[in-house]
N, C-alpha and C positions, 0 to 999 in steps of 0.2 A: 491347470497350470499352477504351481507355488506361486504363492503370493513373497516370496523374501522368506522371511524365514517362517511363515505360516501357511498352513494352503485354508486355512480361516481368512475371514474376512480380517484385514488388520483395521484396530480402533484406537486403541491404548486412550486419546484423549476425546475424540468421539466417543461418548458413551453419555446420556441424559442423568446418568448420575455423576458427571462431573461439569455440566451444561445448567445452568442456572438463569431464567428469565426472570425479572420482578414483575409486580402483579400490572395488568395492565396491559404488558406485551405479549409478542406471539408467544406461543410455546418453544422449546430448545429447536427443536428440528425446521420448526416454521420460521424464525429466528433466523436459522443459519443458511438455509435456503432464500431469503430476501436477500441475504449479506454477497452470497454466492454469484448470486446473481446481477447486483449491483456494481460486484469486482469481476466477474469472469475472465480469465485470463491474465486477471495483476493479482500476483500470488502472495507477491510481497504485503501489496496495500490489505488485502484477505488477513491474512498472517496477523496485520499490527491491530488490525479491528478485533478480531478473537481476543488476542492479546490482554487488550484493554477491558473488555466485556466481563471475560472469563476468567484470566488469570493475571488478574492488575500489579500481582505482588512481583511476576516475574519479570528481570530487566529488560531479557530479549524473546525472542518470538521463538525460541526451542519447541515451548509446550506447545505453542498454538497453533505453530507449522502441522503437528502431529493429526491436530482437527481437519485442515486438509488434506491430510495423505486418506485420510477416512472416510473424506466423500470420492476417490480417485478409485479407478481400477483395481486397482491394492489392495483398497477398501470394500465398499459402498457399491461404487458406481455409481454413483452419483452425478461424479463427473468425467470426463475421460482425464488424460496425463496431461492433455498444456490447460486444465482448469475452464473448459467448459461443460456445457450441461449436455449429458448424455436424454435418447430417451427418457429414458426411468428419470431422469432430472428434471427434465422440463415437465414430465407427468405430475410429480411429486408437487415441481411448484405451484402449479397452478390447484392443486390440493391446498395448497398452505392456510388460506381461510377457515377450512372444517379440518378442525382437528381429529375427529374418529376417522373419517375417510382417508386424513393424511398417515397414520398411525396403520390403520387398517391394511392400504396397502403396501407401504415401509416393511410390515411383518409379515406381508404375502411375498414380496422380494427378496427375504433373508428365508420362507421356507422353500420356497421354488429354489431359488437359485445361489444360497448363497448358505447349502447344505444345514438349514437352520431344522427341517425336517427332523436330521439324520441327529444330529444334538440331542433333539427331544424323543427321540426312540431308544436313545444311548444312554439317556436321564433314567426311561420306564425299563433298562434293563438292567442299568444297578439298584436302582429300587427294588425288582422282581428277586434281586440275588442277596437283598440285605445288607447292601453295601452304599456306604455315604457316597454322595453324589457332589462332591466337591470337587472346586476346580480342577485338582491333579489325576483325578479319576475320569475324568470327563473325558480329560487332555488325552491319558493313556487308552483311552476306548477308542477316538477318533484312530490312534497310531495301530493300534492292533486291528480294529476291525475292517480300516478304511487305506491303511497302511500312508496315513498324514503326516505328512511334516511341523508339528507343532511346538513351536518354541517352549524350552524350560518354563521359562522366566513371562512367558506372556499369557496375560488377561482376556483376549480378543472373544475366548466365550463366553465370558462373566456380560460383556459389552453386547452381546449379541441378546445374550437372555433379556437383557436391562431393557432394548429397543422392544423386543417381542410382550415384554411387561406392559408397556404403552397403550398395545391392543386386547388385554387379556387373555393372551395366550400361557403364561405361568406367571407365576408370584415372582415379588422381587429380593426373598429370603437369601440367607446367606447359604445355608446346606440344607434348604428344604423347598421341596416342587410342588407348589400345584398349578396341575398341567390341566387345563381345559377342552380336549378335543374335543369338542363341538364348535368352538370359535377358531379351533383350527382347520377343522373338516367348510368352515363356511368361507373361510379367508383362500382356500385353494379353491374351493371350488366342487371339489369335489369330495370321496370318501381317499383318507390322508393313505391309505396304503395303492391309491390307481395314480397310474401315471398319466395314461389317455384316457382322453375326454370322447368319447362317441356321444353327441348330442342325436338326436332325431331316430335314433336307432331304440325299437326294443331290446328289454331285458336279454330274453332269449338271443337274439342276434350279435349283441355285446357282447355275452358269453362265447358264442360259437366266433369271433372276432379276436377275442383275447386267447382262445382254446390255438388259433392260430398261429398265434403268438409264442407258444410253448411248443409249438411245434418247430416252427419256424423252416415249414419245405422251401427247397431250394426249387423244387419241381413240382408237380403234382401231387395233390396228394388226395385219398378217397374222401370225400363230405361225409361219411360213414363215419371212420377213424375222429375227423372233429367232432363228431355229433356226441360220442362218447368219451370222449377226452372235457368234453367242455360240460357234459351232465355231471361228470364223476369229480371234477375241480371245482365247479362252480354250483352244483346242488339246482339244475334249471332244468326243464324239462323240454326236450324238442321234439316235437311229433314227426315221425319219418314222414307220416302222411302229409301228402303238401308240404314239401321240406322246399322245395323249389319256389313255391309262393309263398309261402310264409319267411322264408330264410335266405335261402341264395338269391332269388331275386333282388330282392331290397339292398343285403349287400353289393350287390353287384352294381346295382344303380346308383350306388353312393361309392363306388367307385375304387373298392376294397380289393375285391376280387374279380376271375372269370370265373367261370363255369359252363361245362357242358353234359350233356346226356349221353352217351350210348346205348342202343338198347340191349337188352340183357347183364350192362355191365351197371357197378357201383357210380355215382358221378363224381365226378373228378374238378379238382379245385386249384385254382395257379392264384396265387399272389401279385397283386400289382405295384407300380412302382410307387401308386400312393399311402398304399398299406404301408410297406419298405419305409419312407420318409416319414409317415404320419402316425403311425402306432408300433413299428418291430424297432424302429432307432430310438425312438426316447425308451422304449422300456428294456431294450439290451445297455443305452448308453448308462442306465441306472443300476439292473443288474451291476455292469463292469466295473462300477467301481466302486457298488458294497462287497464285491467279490475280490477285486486286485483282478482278474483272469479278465484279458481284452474283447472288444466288443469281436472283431473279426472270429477270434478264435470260438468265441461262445458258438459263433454260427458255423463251424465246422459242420458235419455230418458224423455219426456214429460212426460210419466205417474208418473215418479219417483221425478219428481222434483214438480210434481202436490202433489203427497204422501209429501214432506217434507216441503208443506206448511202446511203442519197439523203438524208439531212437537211443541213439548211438550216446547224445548226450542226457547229460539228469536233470537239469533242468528241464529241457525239452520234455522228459518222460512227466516231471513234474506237473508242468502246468496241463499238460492231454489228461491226467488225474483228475485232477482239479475242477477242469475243463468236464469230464465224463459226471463228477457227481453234481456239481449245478447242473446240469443238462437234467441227466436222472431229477432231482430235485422241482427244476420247472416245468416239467411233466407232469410230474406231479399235483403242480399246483402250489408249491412248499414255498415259503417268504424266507429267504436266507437271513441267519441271526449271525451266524461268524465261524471262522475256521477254529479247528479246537487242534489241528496238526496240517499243516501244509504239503504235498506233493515234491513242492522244488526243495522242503527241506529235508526230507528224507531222500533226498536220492529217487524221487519216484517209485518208490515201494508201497506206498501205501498215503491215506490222505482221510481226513475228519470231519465230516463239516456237520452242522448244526442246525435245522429249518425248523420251523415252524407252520402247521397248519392254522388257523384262525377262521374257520366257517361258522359253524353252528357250535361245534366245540370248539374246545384247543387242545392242542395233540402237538406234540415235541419229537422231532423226527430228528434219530443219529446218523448220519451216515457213515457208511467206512469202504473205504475201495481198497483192494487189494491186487496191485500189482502184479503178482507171483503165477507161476505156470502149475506148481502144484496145487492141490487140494487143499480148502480150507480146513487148517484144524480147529480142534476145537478150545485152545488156548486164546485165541484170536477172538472168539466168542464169549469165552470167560472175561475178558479186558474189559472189553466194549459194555458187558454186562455193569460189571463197578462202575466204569464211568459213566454211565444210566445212572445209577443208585445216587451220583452225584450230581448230576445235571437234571433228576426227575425228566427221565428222556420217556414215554409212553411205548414208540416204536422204534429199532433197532434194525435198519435196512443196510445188510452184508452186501457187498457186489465180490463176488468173488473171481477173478475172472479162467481160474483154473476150475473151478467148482467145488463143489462142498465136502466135505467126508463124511460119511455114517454117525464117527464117533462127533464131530460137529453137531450135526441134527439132535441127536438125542442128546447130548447137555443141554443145546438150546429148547428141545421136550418138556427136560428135568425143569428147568429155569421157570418156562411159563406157567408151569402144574400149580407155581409156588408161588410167583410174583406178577404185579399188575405190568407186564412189560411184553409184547409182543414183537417175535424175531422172524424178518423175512429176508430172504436170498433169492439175489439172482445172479446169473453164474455169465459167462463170454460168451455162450450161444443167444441167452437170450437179451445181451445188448446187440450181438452183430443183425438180429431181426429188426431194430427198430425204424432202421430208414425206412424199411419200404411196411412195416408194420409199426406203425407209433404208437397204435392198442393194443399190440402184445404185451407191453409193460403192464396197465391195466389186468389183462388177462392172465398173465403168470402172477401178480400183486392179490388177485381174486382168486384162485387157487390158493397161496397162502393163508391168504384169512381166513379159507372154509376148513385148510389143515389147524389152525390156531383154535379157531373155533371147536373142532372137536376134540382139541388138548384140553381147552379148559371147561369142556361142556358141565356141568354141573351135572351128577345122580337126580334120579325125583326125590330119593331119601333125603339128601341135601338142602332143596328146596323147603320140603315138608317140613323138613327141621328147623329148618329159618323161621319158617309160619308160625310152627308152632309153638318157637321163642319167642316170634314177636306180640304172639295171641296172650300167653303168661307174663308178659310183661304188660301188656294193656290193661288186665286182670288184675295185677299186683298195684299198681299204678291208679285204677278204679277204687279197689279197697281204701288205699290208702287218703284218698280223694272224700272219702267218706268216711274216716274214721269215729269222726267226734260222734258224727250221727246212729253209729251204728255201737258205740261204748253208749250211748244214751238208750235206746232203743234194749240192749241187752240188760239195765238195769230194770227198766218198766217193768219186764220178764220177770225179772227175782224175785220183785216187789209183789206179784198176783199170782203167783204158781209157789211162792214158797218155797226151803231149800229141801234138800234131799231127805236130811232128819227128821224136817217136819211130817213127811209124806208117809214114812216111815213110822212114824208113833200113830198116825191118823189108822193105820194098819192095827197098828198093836189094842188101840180101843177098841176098835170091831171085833177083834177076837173076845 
């Protein structure tokens, strides 16, 4: 919900850099948290104590008033709107003695919930692009990638960073970050890109837990299908043997899932309504709103969002785009970075989006859907290409949903023979498979790579040539390592063997 005219936390005079204690007393936060609590609900009498504390030169409580709009709902949360103390309020005060502790979880409540996260991921991606990381750039990231209402003329993240400073979470420079994730990774709790927390659960089970996740069946779906969905996302290894004691059991018992056996058949897996509440809401409510695309919609089905690319209106056709490459993308595995073209603004023809993988490598995934009932040309492939060259994109995943043409293919041939960029397609048959096949994506994706693979197979002549650059250059490199020794070494010679001439007359005597 907008906070007025921010959907940032509003601070303006809340901020520790304009909160000043003398030595002696609490800290600014601990400070104002005594005061808070001493006036709870007389706003006024709050107002004139800041006032005087903080800003003694001003006549009336203008500025001061501003310090409590910052501990309010608006703000903080701190406190609710008639000025008393929310949970998070009464936690904090009784914190007010240990200042790390109180600091510590201050800047756990502005990354949880108070999109402080999303800041510092918006900070490492103008950094990543070369670009200052000052407040108007900051400002415009939240509006572009999160589609935020942030005021021109407001501070509210300069204030937010100032707080997170407290804890070591970044520096408190003017246009420069250092950002410490590892005091961030410990302040949530967990690792900074998981939303759910699965305590008591193995690795492997996690995985096959989140694999779920990315699915997201509305009905049944094979434990097969997850077992390879969550090896190929998550890099874990599930043994089919004893997949039932080692795997479905435990989940089940913890009250994620059912499961049952048939014999002769795959087993089959339903989702409970604890899952639903406790791991698929908070990580679609997160999705939906680095995306702008609603949480209901995300959970569509494949055939249904294939249906409202036929709608009547463009918006509608927009956001089913939209809708269809997140989907594709969390199948994936792929951490959404931001739209680079929208669905609803095109008329639903087409739509852009940008992932990233972050496993063992990093890998930069394009995406590009295309709306249209014809065949993909290969114009459409030349684009996407440049804008790779500019975004350092690694892989380029076409969806086409009329299918591909010949002359498409082989430019994207041409392309990869030449450049570190790998191009895969999938076409409207092979989305209408995924309901009831969520590993076809995998498996037509695994096909591709084995076509990719032998486009850029390297010759043995190739290889050898390599080696045998790199062998004369080891060589070259050895000499030179040894030169002085080997110019000493070659004079001793001259000195005991004599020059040519000499050798030569030693001849002429004999005669």
């Amino acid at each position: 919900m907008a906070r007025h005219d921010t959907d940032l936390p509003f601070g303006d005079a809340f901020s520790p850099e304009q909160l000043y204690t003398d030595e002696g007393e609490p800290p600014e936060l601990a400070y104002i948290l005594e005061k808070a609590k001493e006036y709870e609900g007389q706003e006024d009498e709050f107002d004139e104590v800041m006032r005087k504390k903080f800003f003694p030169d001003h006549a009336d409580t203008t500025r001061s008033k501003n310090v409590r709009l910052g501990l309010k709902e608006r703000g903080y949360g701190i406190t609710d709107n008639d000025f008393y103390f929310t949970d998070l309020g009464d936690e904090l005060y009784k914190l007010r003695d240990d200042p790390d502790a109180l600091y510590d979880r201050f800047t756990q409540h502005i990354l949880r919930n108070l999109h402080g996260l999303k800041g510092i991921e918006i900070v490492e991606d103008l950094e990543a692009q070369g670009k200052r990381t000052v407040n108007a750039n900051v400002k415009e990231e939240f509006r572009r990638q999160y589609d935020f209402h942030v005021d021109e003329t407001s501070n509210h993240w300069s204030q937010m960073r100032a707080w997170m400073s407290k804890s070591g979470v970044v520096n408190r420079g003017t246009h420069h970050y250092d950002i410490d994730r590892v005091r961030i990774e410990e302040l949530i709790g967990v690792d900074s890109e998981d939303i759910v927390e699965l305590d008591g659960l193995e690795e492997h089970q996690q995985a096959f837990l989140r694999a779920l996740t990315l699915i997201a069946p509305s009905g049944q779906v094979k434990s097969r299908t997850v077992k390879q969905i969550a090896e190929e996302a998550y890099g874990v290894d599930i043994k089919q043997s004893g997949i039932s004691r080692r795997t479905l059991d435990p989940i089940q018992e913890a009250d994620y899932i059912e499961w049952e056996h048939v014999s002769g058949k795959p087993n089959l897996i339903e989702t409970t309504d604890k899952f639903d509440s406790e791991i698929l809401k908070p990580v679609l409510d997160d999705l939906s709103e680095r995306t702008g695309v609603p949480r209901h919609v995300i959970r569509l089905s494949f055939e249904e969002v294939m249906e409202d690319l036929d709608a009547d209106g463009t918006y509608e056709k927009g956001v089913a785009l939209e809708t269809l490459s997140v989907k594709i993308g969390r199948l994936l595995g792929l951490d959404f970075v931001g739209w680079r073209v929208r669905g609803r603004k095109t008329g639903g023809s087409e739509v852009d989006v940008v992932m990233d993988e972050t496993r063992t490598t990093f890998n930069r995934w394009q995406i590009q859907c295309k709306n249209i009932k014809k065949q993909l040309e290969s114009k459409y492939v030349a684009r996407e290409v440049g804008i790779a060259r500019i975004l350092q994109t690694n892989t380029i995943l076409m969806i086409a949903r009329g299918g591909v043409s010949s002359d498409a293919r082989q430019y994207a041939n041409r392309v990869m023979r030449q450049e570190n960029i790998s191009i895969m397609f999938l076409t409207g048959e092979d989305i209408e498979r995924l309901d009831e096949e969520a590993d076809h994506l995998l498996t037509v994706l695994r096909s591709e790579a084995r076509r990719i693979h032998n486009i850029k197979k390297l010759s043995q002549q190739e290889v050898e040539s390599d080696e045998e650059g790199e062998l004369v250059e080891r060589e070259e490199q050895a000499l030179e390592k040894f030169e002085d020794e080997l110019a000493e070494l070659e004079e001793e010679d001259d000195e005991s063997q004599g020059s040519l001439d000499d050798f030569n007359n030693d001849d002429d005597d004999e005669e």
